[in-house]
BAFI-3210 file (N, C-alpha, C; in Angstrom, 3 decimals, decimal comma, padded with zeros to 6 digits):
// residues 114
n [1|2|3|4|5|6|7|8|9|10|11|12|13|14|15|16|17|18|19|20|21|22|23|24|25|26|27|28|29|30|31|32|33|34|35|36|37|38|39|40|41|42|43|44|45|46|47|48|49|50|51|52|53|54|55|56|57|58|59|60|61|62|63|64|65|66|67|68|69|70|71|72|73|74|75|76|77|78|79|80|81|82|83|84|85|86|87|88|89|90|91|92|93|94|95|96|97|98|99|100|101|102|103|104|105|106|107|108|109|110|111|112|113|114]
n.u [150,641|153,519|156,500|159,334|162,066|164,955|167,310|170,695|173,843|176,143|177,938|180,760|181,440|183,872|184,634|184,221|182,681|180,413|179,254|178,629|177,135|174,708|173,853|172,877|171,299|169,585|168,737|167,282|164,459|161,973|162,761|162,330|164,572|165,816|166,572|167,538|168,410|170,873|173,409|173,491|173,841|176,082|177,804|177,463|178,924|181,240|181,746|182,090|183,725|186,101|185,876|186,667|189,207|190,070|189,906|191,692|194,039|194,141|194,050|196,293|198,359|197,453|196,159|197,421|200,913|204,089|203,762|201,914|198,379|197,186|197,099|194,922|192,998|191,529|190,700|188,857|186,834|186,132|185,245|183,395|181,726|180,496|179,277|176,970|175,694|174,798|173,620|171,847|170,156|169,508|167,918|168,458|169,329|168,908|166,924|165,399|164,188|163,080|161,371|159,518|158,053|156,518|155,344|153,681|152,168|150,600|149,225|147,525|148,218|149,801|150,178|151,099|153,274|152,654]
n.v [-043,260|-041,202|-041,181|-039,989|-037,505|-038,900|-037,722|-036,276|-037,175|-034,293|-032,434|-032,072|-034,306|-037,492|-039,649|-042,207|-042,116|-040,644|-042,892|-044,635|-043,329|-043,335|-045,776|-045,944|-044,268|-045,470|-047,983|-047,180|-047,347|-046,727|-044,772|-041,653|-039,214|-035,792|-032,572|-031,773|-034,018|-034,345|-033,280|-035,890|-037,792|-037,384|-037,450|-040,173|-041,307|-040,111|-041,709|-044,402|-044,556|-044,154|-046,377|-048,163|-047,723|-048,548|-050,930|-051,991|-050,967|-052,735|-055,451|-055,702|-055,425|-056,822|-057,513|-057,291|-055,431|-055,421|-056,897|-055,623|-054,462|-053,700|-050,093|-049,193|-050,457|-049,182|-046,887|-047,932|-049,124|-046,741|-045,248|-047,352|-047,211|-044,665|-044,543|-046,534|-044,631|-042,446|-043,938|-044,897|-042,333|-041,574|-043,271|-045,750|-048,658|-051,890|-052,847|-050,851|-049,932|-052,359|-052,565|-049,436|-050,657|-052,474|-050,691|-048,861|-051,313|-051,967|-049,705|-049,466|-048,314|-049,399|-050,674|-053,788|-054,204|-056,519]
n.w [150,696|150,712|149,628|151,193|150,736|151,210|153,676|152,615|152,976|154,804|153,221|153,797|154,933|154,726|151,992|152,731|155,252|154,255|152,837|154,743|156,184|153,919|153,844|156,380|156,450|154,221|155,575|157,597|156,947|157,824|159,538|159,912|159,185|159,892|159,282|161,833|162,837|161,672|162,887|164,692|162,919|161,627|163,697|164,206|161,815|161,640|163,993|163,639|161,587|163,303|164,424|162,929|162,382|164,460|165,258|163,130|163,888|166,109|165,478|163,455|165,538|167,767|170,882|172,886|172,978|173,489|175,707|177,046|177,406|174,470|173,726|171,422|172,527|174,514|173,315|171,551|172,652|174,639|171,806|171,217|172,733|172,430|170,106|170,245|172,329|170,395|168,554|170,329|170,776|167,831|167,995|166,294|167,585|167,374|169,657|170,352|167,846|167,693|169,761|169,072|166,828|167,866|169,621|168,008|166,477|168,356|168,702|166,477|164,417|162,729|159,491|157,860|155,007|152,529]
ca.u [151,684|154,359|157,894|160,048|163,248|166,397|168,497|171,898|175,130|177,476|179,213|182,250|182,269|184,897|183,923|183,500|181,368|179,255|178,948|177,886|175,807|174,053|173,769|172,151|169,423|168,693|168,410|166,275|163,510|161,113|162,676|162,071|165,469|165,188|167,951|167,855|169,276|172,509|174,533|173,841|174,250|177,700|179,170|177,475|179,602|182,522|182,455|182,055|185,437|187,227|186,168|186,873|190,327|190,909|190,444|192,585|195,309|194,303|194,006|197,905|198,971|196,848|195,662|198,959|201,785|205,045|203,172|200,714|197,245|197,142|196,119|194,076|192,126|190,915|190,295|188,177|185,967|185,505|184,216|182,096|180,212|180,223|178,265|176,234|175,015|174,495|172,878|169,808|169,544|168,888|166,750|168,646|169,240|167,634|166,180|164,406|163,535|161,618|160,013|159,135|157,776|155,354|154,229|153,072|151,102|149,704|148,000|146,710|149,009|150,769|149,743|152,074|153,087|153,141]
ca.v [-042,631|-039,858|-041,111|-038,639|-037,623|-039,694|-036,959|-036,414|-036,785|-033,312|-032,424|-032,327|-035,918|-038,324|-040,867|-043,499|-041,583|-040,508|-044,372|-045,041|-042,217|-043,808|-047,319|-046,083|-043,794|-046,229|-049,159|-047,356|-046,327|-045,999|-043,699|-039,819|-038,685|-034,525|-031,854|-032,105|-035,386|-034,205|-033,624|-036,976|-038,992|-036,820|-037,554|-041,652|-041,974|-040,010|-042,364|-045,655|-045,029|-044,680|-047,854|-049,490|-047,517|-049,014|-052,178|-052,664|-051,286|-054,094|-056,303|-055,534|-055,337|-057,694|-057,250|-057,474|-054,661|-055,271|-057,748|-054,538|-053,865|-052,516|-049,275|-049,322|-051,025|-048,425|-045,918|-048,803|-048,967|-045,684|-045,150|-048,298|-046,668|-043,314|-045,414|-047,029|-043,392|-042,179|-044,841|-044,537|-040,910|-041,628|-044,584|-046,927|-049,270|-052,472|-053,450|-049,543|-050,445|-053,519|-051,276|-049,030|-051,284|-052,809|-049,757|-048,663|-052,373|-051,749|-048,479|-049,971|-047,255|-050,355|-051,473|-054,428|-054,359|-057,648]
ca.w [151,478|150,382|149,942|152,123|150,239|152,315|154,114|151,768|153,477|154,847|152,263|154,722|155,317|153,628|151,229|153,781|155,939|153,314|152,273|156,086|156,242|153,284|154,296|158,038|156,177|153,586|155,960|158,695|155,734|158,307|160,367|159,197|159,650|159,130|159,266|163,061|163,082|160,627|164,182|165,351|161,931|161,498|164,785|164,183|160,665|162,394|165,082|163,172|160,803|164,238|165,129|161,718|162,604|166,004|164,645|161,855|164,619|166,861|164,392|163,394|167,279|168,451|171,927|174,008|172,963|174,661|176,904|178,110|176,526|173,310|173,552|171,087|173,109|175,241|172,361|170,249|173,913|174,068|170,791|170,785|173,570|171,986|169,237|170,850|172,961|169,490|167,959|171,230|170,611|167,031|167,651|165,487|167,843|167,153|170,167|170,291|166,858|167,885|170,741|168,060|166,077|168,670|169,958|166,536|166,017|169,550|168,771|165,551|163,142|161,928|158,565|157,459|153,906|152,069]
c.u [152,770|155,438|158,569|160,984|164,076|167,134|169,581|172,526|175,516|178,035|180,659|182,894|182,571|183,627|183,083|182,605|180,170|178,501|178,078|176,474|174,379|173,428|172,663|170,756|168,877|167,900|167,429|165,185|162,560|161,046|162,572|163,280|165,563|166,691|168,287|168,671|170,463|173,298|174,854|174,332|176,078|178,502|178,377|178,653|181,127|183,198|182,686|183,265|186,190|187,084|186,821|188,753|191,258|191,014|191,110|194,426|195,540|194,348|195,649|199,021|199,049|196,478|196,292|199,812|202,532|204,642|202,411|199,480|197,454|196,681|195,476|192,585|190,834|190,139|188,862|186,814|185,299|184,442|183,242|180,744|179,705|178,799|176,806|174,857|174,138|173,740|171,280|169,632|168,898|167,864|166,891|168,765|168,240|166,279|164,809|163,717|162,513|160,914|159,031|157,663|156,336|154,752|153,272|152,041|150,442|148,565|147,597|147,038|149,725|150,115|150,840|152,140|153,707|153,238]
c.v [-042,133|-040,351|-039,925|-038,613|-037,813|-038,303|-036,961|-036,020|-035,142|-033,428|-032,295|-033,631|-036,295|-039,542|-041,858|-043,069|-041,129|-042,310|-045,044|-044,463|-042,911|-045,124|-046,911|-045,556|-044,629|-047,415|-048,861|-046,462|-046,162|-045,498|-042,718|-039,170|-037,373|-034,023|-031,864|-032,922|-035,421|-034,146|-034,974|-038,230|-038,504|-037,271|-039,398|-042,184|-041,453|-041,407|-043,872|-045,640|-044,634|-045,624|-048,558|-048,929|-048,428|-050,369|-052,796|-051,808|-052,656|-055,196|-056,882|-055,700|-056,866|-057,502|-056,833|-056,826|-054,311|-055,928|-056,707|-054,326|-053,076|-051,111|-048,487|-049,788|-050,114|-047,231|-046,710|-048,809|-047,986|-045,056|-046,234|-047,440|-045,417|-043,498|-045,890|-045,866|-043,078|-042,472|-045,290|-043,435|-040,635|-042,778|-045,505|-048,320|-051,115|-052,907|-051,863|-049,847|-051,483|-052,738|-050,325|-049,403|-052,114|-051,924|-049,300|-049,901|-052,024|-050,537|-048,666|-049,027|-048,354|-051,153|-052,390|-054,532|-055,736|-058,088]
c.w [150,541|150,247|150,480|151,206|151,047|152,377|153,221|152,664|153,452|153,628|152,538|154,713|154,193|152,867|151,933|154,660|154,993|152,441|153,652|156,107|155,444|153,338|155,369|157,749|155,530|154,406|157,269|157,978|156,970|159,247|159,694|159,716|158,956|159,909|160,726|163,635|162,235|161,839|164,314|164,075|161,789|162,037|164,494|163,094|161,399|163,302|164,629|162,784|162,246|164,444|164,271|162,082|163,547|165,692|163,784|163,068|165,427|165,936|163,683|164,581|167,602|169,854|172,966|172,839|173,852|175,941|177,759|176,829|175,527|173,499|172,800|171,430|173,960|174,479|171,720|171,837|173,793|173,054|170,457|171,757|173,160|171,091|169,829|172,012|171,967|168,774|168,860|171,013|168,984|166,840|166,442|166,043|167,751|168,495|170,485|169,217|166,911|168,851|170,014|167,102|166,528|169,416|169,185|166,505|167,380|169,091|167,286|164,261|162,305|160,781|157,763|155,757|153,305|150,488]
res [x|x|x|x|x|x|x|x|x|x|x|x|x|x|x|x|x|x|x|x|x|x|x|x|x|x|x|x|x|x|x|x|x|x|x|x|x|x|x|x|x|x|x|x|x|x|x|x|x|x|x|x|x|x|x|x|x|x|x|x|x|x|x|x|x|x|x|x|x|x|x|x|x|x|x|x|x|x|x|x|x|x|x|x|x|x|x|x|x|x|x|x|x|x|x|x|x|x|x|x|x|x|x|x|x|x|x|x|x|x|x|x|x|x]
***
């Protein structure tokens, strides 16, 4: 079998997204992520440094501001689910991943390497 060459980060995105970016292709080697999937990894690393954002406000706040919900709170929501959309449309998810993973050994394509 062929090594694929790993997708390379936008050259738009910031450091830290390009460090995400890199982390999500390396660590899902046996997905085939192809120029198609540059939208959805873009807007996944986008959406991750908001979260790492929303949390280092809450984090500083804390949950309660002025005795009312941070609202941060509602933003850091938001984008978890944004994530989380993002992350089934690219089939990173793990529990798709284990689906994945046993459909493949089912139809007998799965050769385990040890």
């Amino acid at each position: 079998s062929v090594a694929l060459p790993k997708l390379e980060p936008s050259a738009h995105l910031s450091v830290p997204e390009k460090r995400i970016w890199r982390i999500l292709v390396r660590s899902m080697s046996h997905l085939e992520f192809s120029e198609r999937d540059r939208p959805l990894l873009e807007r996944y690393c986008a959406i991750a440094m908001l979260l790492r954002k929303t949390m280092r406000h809450i984090r500083a706040k804390g949950t309660k501001e002025d005795g009312r919900p941070n609202p941060w709170l509602k933003i850091h929501e938001r984008q978890l689910s944004l994530l989380r959309s993002v992350s089934y449309q690219l089939q990173t998810r793990p529990t798709i991943r284990q689906y994945q993973r046993q459909r493949i050994y089912d139809t007998g394509a799965f050769i385990p390497t040890t």
